[in-house]
Residue frames as qw, qx, qy, qz and C-alpha x, y, z in Angstrom:
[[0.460, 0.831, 0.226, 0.217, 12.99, 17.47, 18.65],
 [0.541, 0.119, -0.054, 0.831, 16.24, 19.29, 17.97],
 [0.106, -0.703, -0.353, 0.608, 16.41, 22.92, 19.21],
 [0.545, 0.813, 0.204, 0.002, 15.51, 25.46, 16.50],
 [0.699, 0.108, 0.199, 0.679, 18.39, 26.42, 14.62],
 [0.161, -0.193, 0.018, 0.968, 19.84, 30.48, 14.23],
 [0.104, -0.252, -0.645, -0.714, 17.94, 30.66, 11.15],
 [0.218, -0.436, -0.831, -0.268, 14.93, 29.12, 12.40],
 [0.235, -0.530, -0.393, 0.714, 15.18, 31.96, 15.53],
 [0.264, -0.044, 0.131, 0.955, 15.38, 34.62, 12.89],
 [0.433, 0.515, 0.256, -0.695, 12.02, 37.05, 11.68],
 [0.629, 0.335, 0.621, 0.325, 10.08, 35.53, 9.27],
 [0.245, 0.910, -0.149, -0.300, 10.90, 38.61, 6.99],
 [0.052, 0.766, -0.571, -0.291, 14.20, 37.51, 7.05],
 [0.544, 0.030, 0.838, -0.024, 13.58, 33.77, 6.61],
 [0.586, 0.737, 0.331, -0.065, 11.36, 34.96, 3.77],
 [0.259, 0.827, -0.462, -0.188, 14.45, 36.92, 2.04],
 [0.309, -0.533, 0.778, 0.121, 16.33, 34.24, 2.79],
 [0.467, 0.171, 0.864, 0.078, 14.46, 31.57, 0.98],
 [0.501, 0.809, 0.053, -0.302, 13.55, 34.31, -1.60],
 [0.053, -0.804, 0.545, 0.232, 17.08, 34.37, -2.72],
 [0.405, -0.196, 0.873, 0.188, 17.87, 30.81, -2.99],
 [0.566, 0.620, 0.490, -0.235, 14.57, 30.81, -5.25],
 [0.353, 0.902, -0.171, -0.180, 16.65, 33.38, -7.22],
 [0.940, 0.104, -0.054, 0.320, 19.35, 30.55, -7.48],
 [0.107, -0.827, 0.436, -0.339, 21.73, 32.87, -4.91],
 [0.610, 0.183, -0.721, 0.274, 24.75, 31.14, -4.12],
 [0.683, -0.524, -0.333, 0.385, 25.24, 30.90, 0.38],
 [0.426, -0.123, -0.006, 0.897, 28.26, 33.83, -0.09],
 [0.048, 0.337, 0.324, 0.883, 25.56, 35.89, -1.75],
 [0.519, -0.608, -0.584, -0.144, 23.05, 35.28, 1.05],
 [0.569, -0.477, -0.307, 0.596, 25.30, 35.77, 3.73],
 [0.257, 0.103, 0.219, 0.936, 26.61, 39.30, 1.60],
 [0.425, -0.541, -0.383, -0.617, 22.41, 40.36, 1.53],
 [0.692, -0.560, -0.453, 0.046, 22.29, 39.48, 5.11],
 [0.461, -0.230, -0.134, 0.847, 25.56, 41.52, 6.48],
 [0.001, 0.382, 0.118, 0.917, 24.17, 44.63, 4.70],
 [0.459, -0.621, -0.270, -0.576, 21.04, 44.18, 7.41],
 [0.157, -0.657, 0.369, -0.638, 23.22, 43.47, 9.73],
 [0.965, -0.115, 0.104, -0.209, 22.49, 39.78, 10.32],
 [0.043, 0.589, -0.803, -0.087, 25.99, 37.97, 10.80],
 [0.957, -0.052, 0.181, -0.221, 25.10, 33.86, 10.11],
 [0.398, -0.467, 0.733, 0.295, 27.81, 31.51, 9.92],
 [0.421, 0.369, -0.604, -0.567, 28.16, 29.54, 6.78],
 [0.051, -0.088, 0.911, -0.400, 27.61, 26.72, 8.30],
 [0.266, 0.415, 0.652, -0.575, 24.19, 27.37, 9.35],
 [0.533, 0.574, -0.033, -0.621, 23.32, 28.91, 6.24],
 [0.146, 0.355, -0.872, -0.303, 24.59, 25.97, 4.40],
 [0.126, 0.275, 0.923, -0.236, 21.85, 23.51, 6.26],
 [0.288, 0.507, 0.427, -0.692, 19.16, 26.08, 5.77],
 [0.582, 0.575, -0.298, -0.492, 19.44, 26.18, 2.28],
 [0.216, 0.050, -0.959, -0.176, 20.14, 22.22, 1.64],
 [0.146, 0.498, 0.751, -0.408, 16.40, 22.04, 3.86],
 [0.172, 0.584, -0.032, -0.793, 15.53, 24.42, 1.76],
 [0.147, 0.437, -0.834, -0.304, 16.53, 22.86, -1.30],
 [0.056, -0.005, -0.990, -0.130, 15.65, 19.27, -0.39],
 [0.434, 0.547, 0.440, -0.565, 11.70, 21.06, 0.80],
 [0.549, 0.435, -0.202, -0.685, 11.37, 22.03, -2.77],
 [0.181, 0.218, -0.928, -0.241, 12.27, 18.89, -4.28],
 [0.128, 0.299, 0.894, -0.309, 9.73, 17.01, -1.63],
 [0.376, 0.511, 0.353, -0.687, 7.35, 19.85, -2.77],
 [0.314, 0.381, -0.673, -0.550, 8.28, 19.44, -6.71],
 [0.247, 0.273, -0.871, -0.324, 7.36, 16.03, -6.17],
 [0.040, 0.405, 0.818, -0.407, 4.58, 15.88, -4.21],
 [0.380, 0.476, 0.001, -0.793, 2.83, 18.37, -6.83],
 [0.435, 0.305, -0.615, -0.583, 3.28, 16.00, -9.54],
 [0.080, -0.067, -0.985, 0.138, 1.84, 13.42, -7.83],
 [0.381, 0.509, 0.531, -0.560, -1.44, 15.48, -7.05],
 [0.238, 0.462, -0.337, -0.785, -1.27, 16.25, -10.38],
 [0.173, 0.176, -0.912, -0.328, -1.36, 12.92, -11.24],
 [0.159, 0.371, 0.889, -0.217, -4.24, 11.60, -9.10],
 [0.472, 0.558, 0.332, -0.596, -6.55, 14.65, -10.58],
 [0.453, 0.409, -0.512, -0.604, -5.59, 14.08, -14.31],
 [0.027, -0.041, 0.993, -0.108, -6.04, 10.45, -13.24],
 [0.179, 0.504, 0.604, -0.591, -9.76, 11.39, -12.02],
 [0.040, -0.307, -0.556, -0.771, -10.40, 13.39, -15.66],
 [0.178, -0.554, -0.724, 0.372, -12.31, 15.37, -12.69],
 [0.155, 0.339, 0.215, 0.903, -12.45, 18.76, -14.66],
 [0.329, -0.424, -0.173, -0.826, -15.97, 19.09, -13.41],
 [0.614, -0.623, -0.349, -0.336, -15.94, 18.17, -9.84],
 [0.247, 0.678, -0.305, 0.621, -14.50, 20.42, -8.11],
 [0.844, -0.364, -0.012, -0.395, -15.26, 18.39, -4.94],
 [0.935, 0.019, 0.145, 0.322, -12.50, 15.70, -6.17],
 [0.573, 0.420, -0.133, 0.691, -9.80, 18.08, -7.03],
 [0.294, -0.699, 0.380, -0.530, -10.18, 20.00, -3.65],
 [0.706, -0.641, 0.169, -0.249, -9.61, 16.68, -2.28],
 [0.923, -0.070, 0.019, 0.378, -6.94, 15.65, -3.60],
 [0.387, 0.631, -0.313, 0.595, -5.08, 18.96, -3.39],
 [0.561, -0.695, 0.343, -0.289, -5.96, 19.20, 0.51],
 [0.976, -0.179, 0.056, 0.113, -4.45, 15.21, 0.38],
 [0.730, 0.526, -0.053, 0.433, -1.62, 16.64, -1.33],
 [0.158, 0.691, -0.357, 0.608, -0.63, 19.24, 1.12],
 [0.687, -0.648, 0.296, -0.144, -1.27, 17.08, 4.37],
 [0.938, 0.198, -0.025, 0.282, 1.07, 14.58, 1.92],
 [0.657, 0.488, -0.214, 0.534, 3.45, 17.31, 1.85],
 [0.472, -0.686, 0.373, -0.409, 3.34, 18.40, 5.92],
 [0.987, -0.061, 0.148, 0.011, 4.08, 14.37, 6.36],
 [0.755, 0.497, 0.015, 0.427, 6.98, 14.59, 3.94],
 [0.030, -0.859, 0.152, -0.488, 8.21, 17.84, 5.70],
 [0.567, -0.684, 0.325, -0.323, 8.11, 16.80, 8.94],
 [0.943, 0.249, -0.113, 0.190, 9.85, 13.65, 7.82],
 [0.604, 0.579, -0.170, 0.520, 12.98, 15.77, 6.45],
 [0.091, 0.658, -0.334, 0.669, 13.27, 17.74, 10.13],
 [0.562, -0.462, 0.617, -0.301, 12.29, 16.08, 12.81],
 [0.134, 0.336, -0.931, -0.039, 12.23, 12.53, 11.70],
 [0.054, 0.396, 0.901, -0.166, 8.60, 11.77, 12.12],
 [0.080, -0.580, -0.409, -0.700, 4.90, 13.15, 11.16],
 [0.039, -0.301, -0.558, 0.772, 3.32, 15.83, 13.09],
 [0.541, -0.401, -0.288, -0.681, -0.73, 15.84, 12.01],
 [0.350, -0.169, 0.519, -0.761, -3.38, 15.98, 14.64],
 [0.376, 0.331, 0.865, -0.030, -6.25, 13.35, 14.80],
 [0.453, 0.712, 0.291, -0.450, -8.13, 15.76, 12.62],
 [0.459, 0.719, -0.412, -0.319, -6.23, 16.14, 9.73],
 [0.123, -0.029, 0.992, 0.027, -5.13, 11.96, 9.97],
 [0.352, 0.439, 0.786, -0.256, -9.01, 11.53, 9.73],
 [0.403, 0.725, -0.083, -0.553, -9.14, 14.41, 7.12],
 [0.157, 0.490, -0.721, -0.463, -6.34, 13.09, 4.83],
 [0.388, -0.045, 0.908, -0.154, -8.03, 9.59, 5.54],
 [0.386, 0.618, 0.521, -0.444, -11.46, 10.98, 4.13],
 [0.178, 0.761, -0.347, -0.519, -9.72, 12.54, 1.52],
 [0.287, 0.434, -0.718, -0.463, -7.92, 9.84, -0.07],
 [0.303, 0.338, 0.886, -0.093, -11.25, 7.35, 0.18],
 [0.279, 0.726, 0.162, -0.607, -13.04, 10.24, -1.53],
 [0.246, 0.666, -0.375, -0.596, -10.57, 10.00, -4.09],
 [0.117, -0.158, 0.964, 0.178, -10.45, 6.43, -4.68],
 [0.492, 0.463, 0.725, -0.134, -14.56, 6.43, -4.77],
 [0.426, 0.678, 0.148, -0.581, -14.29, 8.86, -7.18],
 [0.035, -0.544, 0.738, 0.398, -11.84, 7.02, -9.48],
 [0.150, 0.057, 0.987, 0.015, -14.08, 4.15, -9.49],
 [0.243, 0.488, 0.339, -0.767, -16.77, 6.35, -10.69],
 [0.296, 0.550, -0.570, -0.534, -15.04, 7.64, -13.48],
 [0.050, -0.216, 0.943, 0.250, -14.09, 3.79, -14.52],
 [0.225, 0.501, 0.825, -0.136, -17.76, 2.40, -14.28],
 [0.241, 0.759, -0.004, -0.605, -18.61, 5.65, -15.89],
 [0.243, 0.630, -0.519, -0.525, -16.59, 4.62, -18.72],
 [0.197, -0.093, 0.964, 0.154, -17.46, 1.06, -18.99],
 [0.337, 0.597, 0.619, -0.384, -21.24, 2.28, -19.42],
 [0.342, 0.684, -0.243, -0.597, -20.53, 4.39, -21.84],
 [0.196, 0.430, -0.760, -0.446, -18.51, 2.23, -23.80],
 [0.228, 0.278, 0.930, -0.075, -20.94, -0.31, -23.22],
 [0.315, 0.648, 0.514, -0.466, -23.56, 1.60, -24.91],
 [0.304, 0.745, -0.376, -0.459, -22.00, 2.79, -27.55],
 [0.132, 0.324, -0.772, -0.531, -21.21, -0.28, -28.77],
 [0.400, 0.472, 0.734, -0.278, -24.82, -1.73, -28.32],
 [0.290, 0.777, -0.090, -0.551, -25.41, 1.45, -30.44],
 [0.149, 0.341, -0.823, -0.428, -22.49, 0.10, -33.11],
 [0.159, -0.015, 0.985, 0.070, -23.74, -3.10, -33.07],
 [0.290, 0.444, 0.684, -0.501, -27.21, -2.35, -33.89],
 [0.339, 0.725, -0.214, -0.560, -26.35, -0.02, -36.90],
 [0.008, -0.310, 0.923, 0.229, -24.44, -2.90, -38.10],
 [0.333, 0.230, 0.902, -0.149, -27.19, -5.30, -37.85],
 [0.483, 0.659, 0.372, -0.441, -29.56, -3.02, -39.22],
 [0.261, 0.743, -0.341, -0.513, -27.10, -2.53, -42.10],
 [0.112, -0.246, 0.926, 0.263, -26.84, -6.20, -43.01],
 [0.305, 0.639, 0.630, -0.320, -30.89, -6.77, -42.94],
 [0.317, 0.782, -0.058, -0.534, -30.73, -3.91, -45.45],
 [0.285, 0.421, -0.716, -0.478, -27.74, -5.65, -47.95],
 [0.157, -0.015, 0.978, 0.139, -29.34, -9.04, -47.41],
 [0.383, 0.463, 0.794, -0.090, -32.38, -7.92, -48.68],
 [0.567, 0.434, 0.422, 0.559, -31.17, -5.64, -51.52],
 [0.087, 0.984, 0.156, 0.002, -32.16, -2.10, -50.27],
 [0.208, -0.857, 0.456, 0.121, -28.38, -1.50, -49.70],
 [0.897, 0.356, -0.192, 0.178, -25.03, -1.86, -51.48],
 [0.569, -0.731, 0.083, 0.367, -22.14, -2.31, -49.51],
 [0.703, 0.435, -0.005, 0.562, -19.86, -0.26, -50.98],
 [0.376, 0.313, -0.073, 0.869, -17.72, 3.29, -50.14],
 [0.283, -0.458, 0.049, -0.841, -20.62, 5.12, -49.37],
 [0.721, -0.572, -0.277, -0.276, -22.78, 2.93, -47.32],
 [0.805, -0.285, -0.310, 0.419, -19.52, 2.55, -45.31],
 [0.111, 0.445, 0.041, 0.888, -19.23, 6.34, -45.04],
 [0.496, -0.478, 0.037, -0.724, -22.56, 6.77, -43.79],
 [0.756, -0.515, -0.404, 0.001, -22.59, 3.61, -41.37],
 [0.562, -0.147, -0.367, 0.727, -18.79, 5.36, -39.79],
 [0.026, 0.332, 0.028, 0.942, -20.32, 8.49, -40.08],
 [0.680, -0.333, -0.551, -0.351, -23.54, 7.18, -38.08],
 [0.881, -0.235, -0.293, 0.287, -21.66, 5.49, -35.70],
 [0.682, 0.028, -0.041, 0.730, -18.78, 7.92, -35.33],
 [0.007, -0.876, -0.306, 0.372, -20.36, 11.27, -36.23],
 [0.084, 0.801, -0.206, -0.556, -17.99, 11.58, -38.90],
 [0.858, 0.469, 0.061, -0.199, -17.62, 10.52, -42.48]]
Protein backbone atom coordinates (compact mmCIF):
# COMPACT_ATOMS: atom_id res chain seq x y z
CA UNK A 1 0.00 0.00 0.00
CA UNK A 2 1.37 3.40 -0.96
CA UNK A 3 2.27 5.72 1.95
CA UNK A 4 -0.55 8.15 2.86
CA UNK A 5 -0.30 11.16 0.95
CA UNK A 6 0.09 15.12 2.64
CA UNK A 7 -3.52 15.39 2.35
CA UNK A 8 -4.30 12.11 3.64
CA UNK A 9 -1.82 13.17 6.90
CA UNK A 10 -3.91 16.26 7.29
CA UNK A 11 -7.05 16.69 10.23
CA UNK A 12 -10.06 15.41 9.15
CA UNK A 13 -11.51 19.02 9.63
CA UNK A 14 -9.39 19.99 7.06
CA UNK A 15 -9.93 17.04 4.70
CA UNK A 16 -13.58 17.79 5.39
CA UNK A 17 -13.14 21.60 4.10
CA UNK A 18 -11.26 20.35 1.61
CA UNK A 19 -13.71 18.04 0.02
CA UNK A 20 -16.44 20.56 1.12
CA UNK A 21 -15.16 22.96 -1.40
CA UNK A 22 -14.71 20.85 -4.35
CA UNK A 23 -18.52 19.90 -3.56
CA UNK A 24 -18.92 23.70 -3.98
CA UNK A 25 -17.33 23.18 -7.53
CA UNK A 26 -13.96 25.24 -6.09
CA UNK A 27 -11.40 25.30 -8.58
CA UNK A 28 -7.54 23.68 -6.83
CA UNK A 29 -6.19 27.70 -6.83
CA UNK A 30 -9.27 28.38 -4.73
CA UNK A 31 -8.57 25.48 -2.36
CA UNK A 32 -5.10 26.06 -2.01
CA UNK A 33 -6.15 30.21 -1.42
CA UNK A 34 -8.83 28.73 1.62
CA UNK A 35 -6.04 26.64 2.84
CA UNK A 36 -3.06 29.43 3.01
CA UNK A 37 -5.46 31.66 5.01
CA UNK A 38 -5.22 28.57 7.79
CA UNK A 39 -2.02 28.36 7.21
CA UNK A 40 -1.82 24.99 5.45
CA UNK A 41 0.78 25.38 2.49
CA UNK A 42 -0.10 22.09 -0.08
CA UNK A 43 1.53 21.90 -3.28
CA UNK A 44 -0.63 21.83 -6.31
CA UNK A 45 0.37 18.85 -7.14
CA UNK A 46 -0.94 17.05 -4.26
CA UNK A 47 -4.00 18.91 -4.24
CA UNK A 48 -4.53 18.12 -7.82
CA UNK A 49 -4.63 14.08 -7.00
CA UNK A 50 -6.79 14.70 -3.99
CA UNK A 51 -9.37 16.26 -5.78
CA UNK A 52 -9.25 13.93 -9.12
CA UNK A 53 -9.79 10.91 -6.04
CA UNK A 54 -12.09 13.00 -4.98
CA UNK A 55 -13.82 13.55 -8.07
CA UNK A 56 -13.46 10.06 -9.52
CA UNK A 57 -15.03 8.77 -5.51
CA UNK A 58 -18.10 10.67 -6.40
CA UNK A 59 -18.58 9.40 -9.73
CA UNK A 60 -17.97 5.60 -8.26
CA UNK A 61 -20.46 6.84 -5.57
CA UNK A 62 -22.98 8.55 -8.27
CA UNK A 63 -22.95 5.30 -9.77
CA UNK A 64 -23.10 2.92 -7.34
CA UNK A 65 -26.36 4.81 -5.96
CA UNK A 66 -28.11 4.33 -9.10
CA UNK A 67 -27.52 0.97 -9.18
CA UNK A 68 -29.01 0.40 -5.56
CA UNK A 69 -31.57 2.34 -6.76
CA UNK A 70 -32.15 0.14 -9.34
CA UNK A 71 -32.16 -3.25 -7.55
CA UNK A 72 -34.90 -1.67 -4.92
CA UNK A 73 -37.22 -0.15 -7.65
CA UNK A 74 -36.46 -3.51 -9.30
CA UNK A 75 -37.84 -5.32 -5.97
CA UNK A 76 -41.20 -2.79 -6.03
CA UNK A 77 -40.12 -3.49 -2.19
CA UNK A 78 -41.93 -0.30 -0.81
CA UNK A 79 -43.12 -2.47 2.01
CA UNK A 80 -40.25 -4.49 3.12
CA UNK A 81 -38.11 -2.69 4.62
CA UNK A 82 -35.98 -5.83 5.24
CA UNK A 83 -35.12 -5.84 1.29
CA UNK A 84 -34.26 -2.26 0.93
CA UNK A 85 -31.92 -2.33 4.06
CA UNK A 86 -30.33 -5.01 2.18
CA UNK A 87 -29.68 -3.81 -0.66
CA UNK A 88 -28.54 -0.40 0.59
CA UNK A 89 -26.01 -2.20 3.14
CA UNK A 90 -24.99 -4.29 -0.44
CA UNK A 91 -24.68 -1.02 -1.92
CA UNK A 92 -22.26 0.53 0.44
CA UNK A 93 -19.99 -2.67 0.93
CA UNK A 94 -20.36 -2.32 -3.25
CA UNK A 95 -19.09 1.05 -2.82
CA UNK A 96 -16.00 0.25 -0.06
CA UNK A 97 -15.01 -2.51 -2.95
CA UNK A 98 -15.14 0.16 -5.62
CA UNK A 99 -13.16 2.59 -3.31
CA UNK A 100 -10.62 0.52 -2.37
CA UNK A 101 -10.27 -0.44 -6.00
CA UNK A 102 -9.54 3.38 -7.03
CA UNK A 103 -6.57 3.60 -4.10
CA UNK A 104 -4.97 0.80 -3.35
CA UNK A 105 -5.71 -1.44 -6.22
CA UNK A 106 -7.56 -4.16 -4.46
CA UNK A 107 -10.66 -4.80 -1.91
CA UNK A 108 -10.24 -4.40 1.71
CA UNK A 109 -13.58 -6.21 3.49
CA UNK A 110 -13.14 -8.56 6.36
CA UNK A 111 -14.65 -12.16 6.32
CA UNK A 112 -17.64 -10.56 7.93
CA UNK A 113 -18.77 -8.14 5.71
CA UNK A 114 -17.70 -10.73 2.42
CA UNK A 115 -20.25 -13.09 4.22
CA UNK A 116 -22.52 -10.03 4.94
CA UNK A 117 -22.54 -8.60 1.37
CA UNK A 118 -22.85 -12.40 0.34
CA UNK A 119 -26.13 -12.71 2.53
CA UNK A 120 -27.20 -9.60 1.33
CA UNK A 121 -27.21 -10.02 -2.27
CA UNK A 122 -28.94 -13.79 -1.91
CA UNK A 123 -31.52 -11.97 0.20
CA UNK A 124 -32.02 -9.82 -2.60
CA UNK A 125 -32.23 -12.18 -5.34
CA UNK A 126 -34.83 -14.41 -3.04
CA UNK A 127 -36.68 -11.53 -2.74
CA UNK A 128 -36.90 -10.68 -6.47
CA UNK A 129 -38.15 -14.04 -7.12
CA UNK A 130 -40.85 -13.42 -4.70
CA UNK A 131 -42.04 -10.45 -6.18
CA UNK A 132 -42.09 -12.39 -9.78
CA UNK A 133 -44.09 -15.53 -8.51
CA UNK A 134 -46.04 -12.96 -6.64
CA UNK A 135 -46.98 -11.54 -9.84
CA UNK A 136 -47.55 -14.56 -11.85
CA UNK A 137 -50.27 -15.57 -9.09
CA UNK A 138 -51.85 -12.69 -9.27
CA UNK A 139 -52.04 -12.45 -12.80
CA UNK A 140 -52.96 -15.89 -12.83
CA UNK A 141 -55.98 -15.26 -10.88
CA UNK A 142 -57.17 -12.51 -12.26
CA UNK A 143 -57.49 -13.89 -15.35
CA UNK A 144 -59.28 -17.12 -14.04
CA UNK A 145 -61.47 -14.28 -12.61
CA UNK A 146 -61.72 -12.66 -16.46
CA UNK A 147 -62.30 -15.74 -17.87
CA UNK A 148 -65.10 -16.78 -15.79
CA UNK A 149 -67.07 -13.42 -16.18
CA UNK A 150 -66.69 -14.06 -19.77
CA UNK A 151 -68.07 -17.45 -19.69
CA UNK A 152 -70.72 -16.53 -17.48
CA UNK A 153 -71.51 -13.72 -19.95
CA UNK A 154 -71.88 -15.96 -22.98
CA UNK A 155 -74.29 -18.63 -21.03
CA UNK A 156 -76.30 -15.46 -20.42
CA UNK A 157 -76.35 -14.16 -24.49
CA UNK A 158 -76.74 -17.76 -25.58
CA UNK A 159 -79.66 -18.12 -23.73
CA UNK A 160 -81.27 -14.67 -24.26
CA UNK A 161 -81.07 -13.06 -20.74
CA UNK A 162 -78.33 -10.76 -22.21
CA UNK A 163 -77.66 -8.51 -25.21
CA UNK A 164 -74.31 -8.01 -26.20
CA UNK A 165 -74.17 -4.67 -26.83
CA UNK A 166 -72.37 -1.17 -25.28
CA UNK A 167 -73.62 -1.69 -22.04
CA UNK A 168 -73.23 -5.29 -21.28
CA UNK A 169 -69.63 -4.56 -22.41
CA UNK A 170 -69.43 -1.68 -19.92
CA UNK A 171 -70.50 -3.66 -17.14
CA UNK A 172 -68.46 -6.96 -18.06
CA UNK A 173 -64.97 -4.17 -18.29
CA UNK A 174 -66.29 -2.57 -15.47
CA UNK A 175 -66.62 -6.08 -13.55
CA UNK A 176 -63.51 -7.21 -14.60
CA UNK A 177 -61.57 -3.96 -14.42
CA UNK A 178 -63.41 -1.99 -11.73
CA UNK A 179 -64.08 0.56 -14.16
CA UNK A 180 -66.62 1.34 -16.81
Amino acid sequence: MARPSQIDRLPDEIKELIGKLRRQGRHIKEIRAALKELDIDIPKSSLARHTKELDELGEILKTSQVAAQALIDRLDNKGNPTARLNAQMAHALLFKLQEAHLRDGGANLDGKEVMFLTSALRSVTAADKQTHDLKINLRKELEAEQKKKLDALKGDVAAGRTVLDLDALERVFGAAYGAA
